[in-house]
N, C-alpha and C positions, 0 to 999 in steps of 0.2 A: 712853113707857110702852106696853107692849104690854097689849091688853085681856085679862082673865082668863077661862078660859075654864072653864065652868062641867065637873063631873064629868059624867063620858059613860059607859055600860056600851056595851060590840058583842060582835058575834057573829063568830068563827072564823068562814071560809069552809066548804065541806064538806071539801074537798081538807086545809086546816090540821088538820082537827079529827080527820083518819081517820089524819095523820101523827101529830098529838100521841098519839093512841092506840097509833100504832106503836112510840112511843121509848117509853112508860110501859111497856108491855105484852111487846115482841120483842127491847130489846138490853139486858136487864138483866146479862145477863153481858160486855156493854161500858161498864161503868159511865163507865169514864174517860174516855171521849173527849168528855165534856161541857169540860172543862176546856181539852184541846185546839185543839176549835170556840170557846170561848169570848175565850179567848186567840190564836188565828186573827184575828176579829172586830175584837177591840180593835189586835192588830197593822195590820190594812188599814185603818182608822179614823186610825190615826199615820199612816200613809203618804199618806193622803189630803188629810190637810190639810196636808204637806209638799208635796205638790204642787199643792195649792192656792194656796198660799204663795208660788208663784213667779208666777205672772201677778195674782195679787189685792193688793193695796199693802196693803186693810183688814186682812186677814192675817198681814201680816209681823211676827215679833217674836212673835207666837201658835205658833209651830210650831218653840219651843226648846224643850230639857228634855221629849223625850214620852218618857211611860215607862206602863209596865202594873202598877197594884198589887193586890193580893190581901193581903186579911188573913178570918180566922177569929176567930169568936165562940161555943167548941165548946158554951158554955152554953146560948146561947139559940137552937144549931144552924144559923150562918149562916156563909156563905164571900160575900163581896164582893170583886166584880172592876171594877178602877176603869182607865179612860184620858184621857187629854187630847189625843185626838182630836179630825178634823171636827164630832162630834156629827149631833144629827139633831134640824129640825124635828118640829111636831107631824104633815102632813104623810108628812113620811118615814118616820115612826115606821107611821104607819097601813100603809101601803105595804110598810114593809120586813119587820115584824115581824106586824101589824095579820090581814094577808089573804093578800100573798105569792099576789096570783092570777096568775101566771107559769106557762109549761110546765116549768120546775126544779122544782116540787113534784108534780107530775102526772107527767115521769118520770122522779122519783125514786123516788113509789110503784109503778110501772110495772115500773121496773128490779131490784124486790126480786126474790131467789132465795131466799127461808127461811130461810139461812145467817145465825145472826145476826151472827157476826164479819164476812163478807162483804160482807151488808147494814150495819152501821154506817162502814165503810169508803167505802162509797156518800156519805155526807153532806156532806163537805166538796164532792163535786162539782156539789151541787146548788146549793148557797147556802141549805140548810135546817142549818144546824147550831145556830141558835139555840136550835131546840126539843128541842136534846139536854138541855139544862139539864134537862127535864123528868122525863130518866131518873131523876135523884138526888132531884130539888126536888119540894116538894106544890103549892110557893107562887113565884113571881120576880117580883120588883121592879125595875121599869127605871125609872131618872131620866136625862133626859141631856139636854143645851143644843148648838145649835150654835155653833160657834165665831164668832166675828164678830156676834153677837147678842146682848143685854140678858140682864139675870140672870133678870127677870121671865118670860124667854121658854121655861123649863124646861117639859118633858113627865115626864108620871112614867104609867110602866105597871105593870099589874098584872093577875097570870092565877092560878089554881089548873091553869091547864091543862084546865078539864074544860068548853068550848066559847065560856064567854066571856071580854073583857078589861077593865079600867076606863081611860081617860086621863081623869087629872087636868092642872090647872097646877103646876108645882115651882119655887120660887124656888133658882137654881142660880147661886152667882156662878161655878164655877168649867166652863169649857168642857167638852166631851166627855161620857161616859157610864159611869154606874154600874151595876152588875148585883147585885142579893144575890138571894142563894138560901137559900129554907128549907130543909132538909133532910128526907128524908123520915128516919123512925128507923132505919129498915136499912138506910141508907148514914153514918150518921154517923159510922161508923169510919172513913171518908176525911177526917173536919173532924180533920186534925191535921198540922202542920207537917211532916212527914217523911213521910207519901203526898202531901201537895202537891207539895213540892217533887220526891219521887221521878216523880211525872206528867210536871211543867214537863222536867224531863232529859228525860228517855223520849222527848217528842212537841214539846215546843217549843223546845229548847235554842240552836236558833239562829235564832230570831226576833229580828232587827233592832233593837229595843230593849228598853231595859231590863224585865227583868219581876222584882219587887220583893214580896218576902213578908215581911210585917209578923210579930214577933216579941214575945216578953214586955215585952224590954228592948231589942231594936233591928231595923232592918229592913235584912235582907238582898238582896245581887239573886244570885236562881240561877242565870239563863241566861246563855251566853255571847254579849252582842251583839255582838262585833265580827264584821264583815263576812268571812265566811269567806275568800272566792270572792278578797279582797285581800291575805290571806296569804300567804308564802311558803310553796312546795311542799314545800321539808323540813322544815316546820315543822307538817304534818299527816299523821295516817293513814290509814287505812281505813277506821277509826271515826269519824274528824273527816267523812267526805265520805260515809259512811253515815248519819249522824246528821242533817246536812246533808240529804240527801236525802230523808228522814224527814220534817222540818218544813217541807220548801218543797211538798213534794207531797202529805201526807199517805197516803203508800204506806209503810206497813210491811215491806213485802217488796224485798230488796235491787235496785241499780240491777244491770242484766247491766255496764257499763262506763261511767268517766267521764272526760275531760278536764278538765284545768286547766289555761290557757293566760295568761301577761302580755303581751301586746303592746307593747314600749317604741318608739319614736321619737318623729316630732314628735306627731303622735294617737296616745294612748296609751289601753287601753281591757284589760280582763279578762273573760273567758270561764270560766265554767262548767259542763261540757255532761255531759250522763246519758242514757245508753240505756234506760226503763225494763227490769223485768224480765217486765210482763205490759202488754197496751193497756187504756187506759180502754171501756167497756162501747159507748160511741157512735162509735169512730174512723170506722168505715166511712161512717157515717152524715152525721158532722159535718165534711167537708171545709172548711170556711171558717173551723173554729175552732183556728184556730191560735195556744192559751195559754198556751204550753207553756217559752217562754220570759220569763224577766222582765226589763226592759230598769230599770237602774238609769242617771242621772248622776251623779257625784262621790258615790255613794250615796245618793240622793234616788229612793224609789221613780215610776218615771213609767208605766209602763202594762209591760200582757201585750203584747208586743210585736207579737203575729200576724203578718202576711205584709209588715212590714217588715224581719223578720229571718229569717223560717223559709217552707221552701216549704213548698206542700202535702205534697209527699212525705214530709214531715220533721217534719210536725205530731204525732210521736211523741213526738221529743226534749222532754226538760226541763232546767231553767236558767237561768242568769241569767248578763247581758252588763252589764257595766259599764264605760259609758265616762266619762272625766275630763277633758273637754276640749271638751264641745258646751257654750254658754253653757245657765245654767241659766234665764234667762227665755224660752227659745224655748214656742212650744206645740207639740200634738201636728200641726197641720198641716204646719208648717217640720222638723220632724223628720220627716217623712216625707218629704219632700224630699230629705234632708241628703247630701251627697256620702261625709260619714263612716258613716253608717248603711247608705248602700249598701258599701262595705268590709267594715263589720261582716258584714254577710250574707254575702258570699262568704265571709269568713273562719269564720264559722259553716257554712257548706256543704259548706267546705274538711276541715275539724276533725272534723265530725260523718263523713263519707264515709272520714278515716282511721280513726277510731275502727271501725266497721261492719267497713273491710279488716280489719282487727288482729282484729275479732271472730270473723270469719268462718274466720281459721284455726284457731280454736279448734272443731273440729265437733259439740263435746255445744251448747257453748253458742249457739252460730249455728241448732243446729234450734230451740232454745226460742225465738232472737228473730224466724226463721221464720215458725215459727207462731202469734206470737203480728202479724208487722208486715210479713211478706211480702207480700201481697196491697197493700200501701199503699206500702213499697218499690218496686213496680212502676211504679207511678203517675210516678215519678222519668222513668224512659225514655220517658215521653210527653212530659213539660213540660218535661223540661233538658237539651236538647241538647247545649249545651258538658261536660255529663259524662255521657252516653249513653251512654259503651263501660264507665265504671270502674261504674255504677250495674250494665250489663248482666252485667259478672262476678260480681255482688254474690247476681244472683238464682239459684234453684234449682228445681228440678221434677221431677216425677216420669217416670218412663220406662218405655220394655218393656224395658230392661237388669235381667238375674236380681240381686233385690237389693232391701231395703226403703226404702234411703237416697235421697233425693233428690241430683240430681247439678248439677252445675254447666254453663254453654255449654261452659268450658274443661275437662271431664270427657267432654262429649261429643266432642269435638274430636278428643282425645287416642285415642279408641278407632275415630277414622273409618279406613279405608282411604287408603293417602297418593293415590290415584288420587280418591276422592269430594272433592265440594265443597258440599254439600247438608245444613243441617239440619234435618232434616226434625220436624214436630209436627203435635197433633192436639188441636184444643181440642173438649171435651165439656162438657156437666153435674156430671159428674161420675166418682169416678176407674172407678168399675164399668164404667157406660158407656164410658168412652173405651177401657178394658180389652177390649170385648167388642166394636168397630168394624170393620164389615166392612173397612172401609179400611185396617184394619192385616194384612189377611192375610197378600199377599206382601210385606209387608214383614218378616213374620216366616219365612214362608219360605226368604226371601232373607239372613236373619242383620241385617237395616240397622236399627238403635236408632231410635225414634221416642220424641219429648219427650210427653207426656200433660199436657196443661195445662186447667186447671179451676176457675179462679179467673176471676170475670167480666169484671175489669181485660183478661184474657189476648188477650183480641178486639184491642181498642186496642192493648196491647204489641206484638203482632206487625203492624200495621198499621204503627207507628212503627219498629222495630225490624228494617229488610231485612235487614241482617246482620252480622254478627261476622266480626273478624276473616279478611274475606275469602272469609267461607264464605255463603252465602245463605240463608237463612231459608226455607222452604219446606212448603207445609202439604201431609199428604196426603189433604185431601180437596178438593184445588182441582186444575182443570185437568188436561190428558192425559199421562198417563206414560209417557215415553219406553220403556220396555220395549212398551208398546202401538203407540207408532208405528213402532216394530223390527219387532212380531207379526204374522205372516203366518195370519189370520183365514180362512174358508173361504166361497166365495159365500153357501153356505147360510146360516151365522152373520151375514153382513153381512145379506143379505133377513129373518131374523126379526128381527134391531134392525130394519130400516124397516118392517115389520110392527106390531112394537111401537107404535114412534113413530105411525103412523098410527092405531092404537087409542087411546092414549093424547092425541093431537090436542092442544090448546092447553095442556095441565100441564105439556108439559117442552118443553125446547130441541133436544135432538135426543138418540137411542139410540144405544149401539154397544156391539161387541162389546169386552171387556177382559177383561186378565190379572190385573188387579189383587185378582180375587178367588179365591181356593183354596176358601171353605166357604160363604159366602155366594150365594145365587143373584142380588142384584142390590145396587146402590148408588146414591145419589143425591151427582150431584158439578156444583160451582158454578165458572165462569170463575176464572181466577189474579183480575183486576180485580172479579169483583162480592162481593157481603157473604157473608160466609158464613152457611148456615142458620142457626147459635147468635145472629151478629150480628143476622140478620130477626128473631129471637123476641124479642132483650132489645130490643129496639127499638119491637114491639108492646107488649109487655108495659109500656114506659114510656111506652105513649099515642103515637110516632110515628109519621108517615107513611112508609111503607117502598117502595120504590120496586120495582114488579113484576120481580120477578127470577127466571123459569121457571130449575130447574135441570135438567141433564144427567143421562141415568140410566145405569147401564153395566151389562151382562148377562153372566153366567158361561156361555157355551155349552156346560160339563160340566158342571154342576149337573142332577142331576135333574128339578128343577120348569121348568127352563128347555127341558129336553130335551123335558121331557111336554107346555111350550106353545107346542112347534115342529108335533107332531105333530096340534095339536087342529084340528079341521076348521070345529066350529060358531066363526064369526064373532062371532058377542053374548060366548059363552062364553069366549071368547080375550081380547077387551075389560075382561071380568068379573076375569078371569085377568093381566092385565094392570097394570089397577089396583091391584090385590091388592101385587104387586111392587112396584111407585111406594111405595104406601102405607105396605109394610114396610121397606123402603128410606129413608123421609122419617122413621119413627117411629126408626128406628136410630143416625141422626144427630140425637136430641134435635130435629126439627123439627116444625112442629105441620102438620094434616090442615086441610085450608078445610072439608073436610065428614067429621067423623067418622062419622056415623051412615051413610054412605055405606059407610065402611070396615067397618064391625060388618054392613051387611046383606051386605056380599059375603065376611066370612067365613062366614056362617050358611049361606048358599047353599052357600059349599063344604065347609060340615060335612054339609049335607043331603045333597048328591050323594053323598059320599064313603061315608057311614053307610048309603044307597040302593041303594051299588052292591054 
């Protein structure tokens, strides 16, 4: 006998209690997606004790017949959602339901944009969808046992939602978890069997098991559980695998593209891959969460598959792989092991990178997946070598070629000179900046396209990335340009670069005269081998040690300001004039000052003078 535990009142956390206000109060015109989340819930609740099932013996024979029921009591204004799931300790219940003191509830509220369809679309990503009930309900009752546990061992919760909860004991013989809801009075025109069921279609149609709506005289099942992803291909449409796509991700907005693959020989396994249409709100952020896929055996949910199936790069993709042929009592350690699972991956890499090609000749829709999964795309060309050249066609960028469209390596290629071999680019902050580079001067002079790259990936890319095709990668703000060691410089111009250099004394590596620049009077340029300026800032900026790396400065001996600090005589004043240059030079290339307030008194001097004279 399990001992009875006496009635308990608690308190919301603050974080629960600012969200329950947000579902009463912000997505009333998403009313529905309580039923959605709720039936999500009950679904992973069936999955979980199917896989439980397989390494627990107490278990076994518990995890036949799950199904999801719902019935309506429009009298007394109640919907109950019933499963014979895991269930949940008292415990868990606290935990899951109770407090929810996790960073998913913190930025969930974090991640709102006002937008209330937007914002309700957020919740399934948090693991807050429970407290969507609250949109519709005044009142929710939760009973629920876990599976493998005594009758006596029921929880029964209870909220108005308005900051605190009750846990009682519930005498439960039967496993899993019950949910009713009160209804508030201006939603009870949803408590009737044809907005239910038009819901269940709409957002859960292909959840995995049975979901079963109770009736006058019999009880129906709406959704279609059989396993889509096992189907035959002509035996579905656009609709079948949009719908699909719908209830496995909770994204309303169509996938850009998907595969559906059967693998037959001796390991036999099925693939069903989706490019979303837009990224989730944290991708940049959450490199390791890679959930994107769902890894089923013989149809037994067994976990989010993450970097057993998907690289980082890929941590876009959605899905679900089904294999038929790994024994079902392995665990999730031996499966990550598995000699078939590493196939699966490659054939998921495989699959996913055809899809992407076939995308990407489509050009409206390859900008939308662009912009929405380009910068994480990239990431590909650092970590996967064995597909480094088909990932590097894949990418795109902006350029000084007349034209709004971002171009491809092999766009560039194609418009070189059959004489060049040189790709040449220029990574900035950003596109204005890299727009306005002294270092693209004579390159535009000269008619020679340069890549504009602006994404902060783009450091590491071209790091990894030598070259294409045969052609060399090549930055133009690194190392001397052969047009300069062609240039026939005049003594004079050589003595003010070591003039320079000797005012300027330990900031740089050495001065010299260059062509490189037409409007600019000077520039700051770093060895082909050392970091480039942008790589030093992101490198401080993320608390690294950066390793002293003086750059090289280059002076336009036609420029006027350069002319006027040939001719100065005062020594300090040249110095003053000198740094001046460095300092415009360093800020030009997004790099940062050791002494700014240095730089601000030596403009003001040369506002003073100038105004004086």
């Amino acid at each position: 006998m399990t001992e009875t535990v006496k009635s308990e009142v608690r308190s919301f956390d603050a974080e629960v209690h600012q969200l329950l206000s947000l579902m009463v109060n912000a997505l009333y015109s998403n009313r529905e997606i309580f039923l959605r989340e709720l039936v999500s819930n009950a679904s992973d609740a069936c999955d979980r004790l199917r896989f439980a099932a397989l390494t627990d013996e107490s278990l076994k024979g518990l995890d036949q017949d799950l199904a999801i029921d719902i019935s309506l009591d429009e009298t007394a204004g109640t919907l109950t959602i019933r499963d014979n799931g895991i269930g949940m300790n008292r415990e868990e219940v606290i935990e899951n339901i109770g407090t929810i003191a996790r960073s998913g509830t913190r930025r969930f509220l974090e991640s709102l944009s006002g937008d209330r369809r937007k914002d309700a679309q957020l919740i399934g990503q948090f693991g807050v969808g429970f407290y969507s009930a609250f949109v519709v309900a005044d009142s929710v009752t939760l009973e629920t046992r876990k599976a493998g546990d005594t009758a006596d061992a029921g929880i029964r919760w209870t909220s108005d939602g308005q900051g605190e909860y009750t846990l009682d004991s519930a005498q439960r013989p039967e496993q899993g978890t019950e949910i009713t809801l009160t209804f508030k009075e201006d939603h009870r025109d949803l408590l009737n069997p044809h907005a239910i069921r038009r819901i269940i279609e709409r957002y859960s149609n292909h959840i995995a098991f049975p979901i079963r709506l109770a009736g006058e005289e019999e009880t129906d099942t709406v959704n279609d559980s059989q396993a889509l992803w096992a189907r035959p291909k002509s035996e579905l449409g656009e609709d079948d695998y949009t719908g699909f796509y719908t209830s496995l991700t909770g994204d309303p907005e169509k996938p850009l593209s998907w595969a559906h693959h059967h693998v037959e020989g001796s390991q036999q396994y099925s693939l069903l891959l989706y490019v979303p249409g837009r990224a989730p709100f944290d991708l940049m952020v959450n490199r390791d969460e890679r959930e994107g896929l769902k890894l089923y055996i013989q149809r037994v949910f067994i976990m989010d598959a993450a970097e057993e199936l998907l690289p980082r790069y890929l941590r876009f993709m959605r899905g679900v792989v089904d294999a038929s042929d790994l024994p079902l009592n392995v665990s999730r350690e031996i499966l990550q092991e598995s000699e078939l699972l590493d196939r699966i991956r490659q054939t998921v890499i495989k699959r996913s990178l055809d899809m992407l090609e076939k995308l990407a000749g489509e050009e409206s829709e390859w900008d939308r997946f662009w912009e929405q999964f380009g910068p994480v795309l990239k990431e590909g060309v650092v970590e996967d070598p064995a597909n480094q050249e088909r990932l590097a066609a894949l990418l795109r960028f902006d350029s000084t070629r007349d034209g709004e469209s971002r171009i491809s390596l092999d766009d560039y290629i194609a418009g070189m000179a059959e004489d060049e071999d040189t790709i040449w680019y220029l990574t900035a902050d950003n596109l204005k900046a890299a727009r306005s580079s002294p270092h693209l001067e004579s390159f535009r002079k000269n008619g020679t396209e340069v890549l504009l790259l602006t994404d902060r990936i783009d450091e590491w890319l071209t790091a990894h990335l030598g070259e294409y095709k045969g052609k060399q990668l090549r930055s133009v703000s690194r190392g001397r340009l052969e047009t300069d060691e062609k240039e026939s410089f005049s003594e004079d111009d050589r003595k003010l670069a070591g003039r320079v250099k000797k005012a300027l004394d330990e900031r740089v590596g050495d001065v010299r005269p260059s062509s490189r620049l037409t409007e600019s009077p000077s520039c700051a340029v770093v060895d082909e081998s050392a970091l480039s300026l942008q790589m030093q800032k992101m490198l401080r900026q993320a608390g690294q040690e950066v390793p002293e790396n003086k750059p090289d400065m280059e002076i336009n001996p036609t420029h006027p300001l350069v002319r006027r600090l040939a001719s100065e005589t005062d020594d300090k004043h040249f110095a003053e004039l000198a740094h001046l240059l460095l300092d415009q030079a360093l800020l030009a290339e997004g790099g940062e000052l050791a002494d700014p307030a240095a730089y601000v008194r030596r403009v003001n001097d040369l506002l003073v003078r100038t105004l004086d004279s």
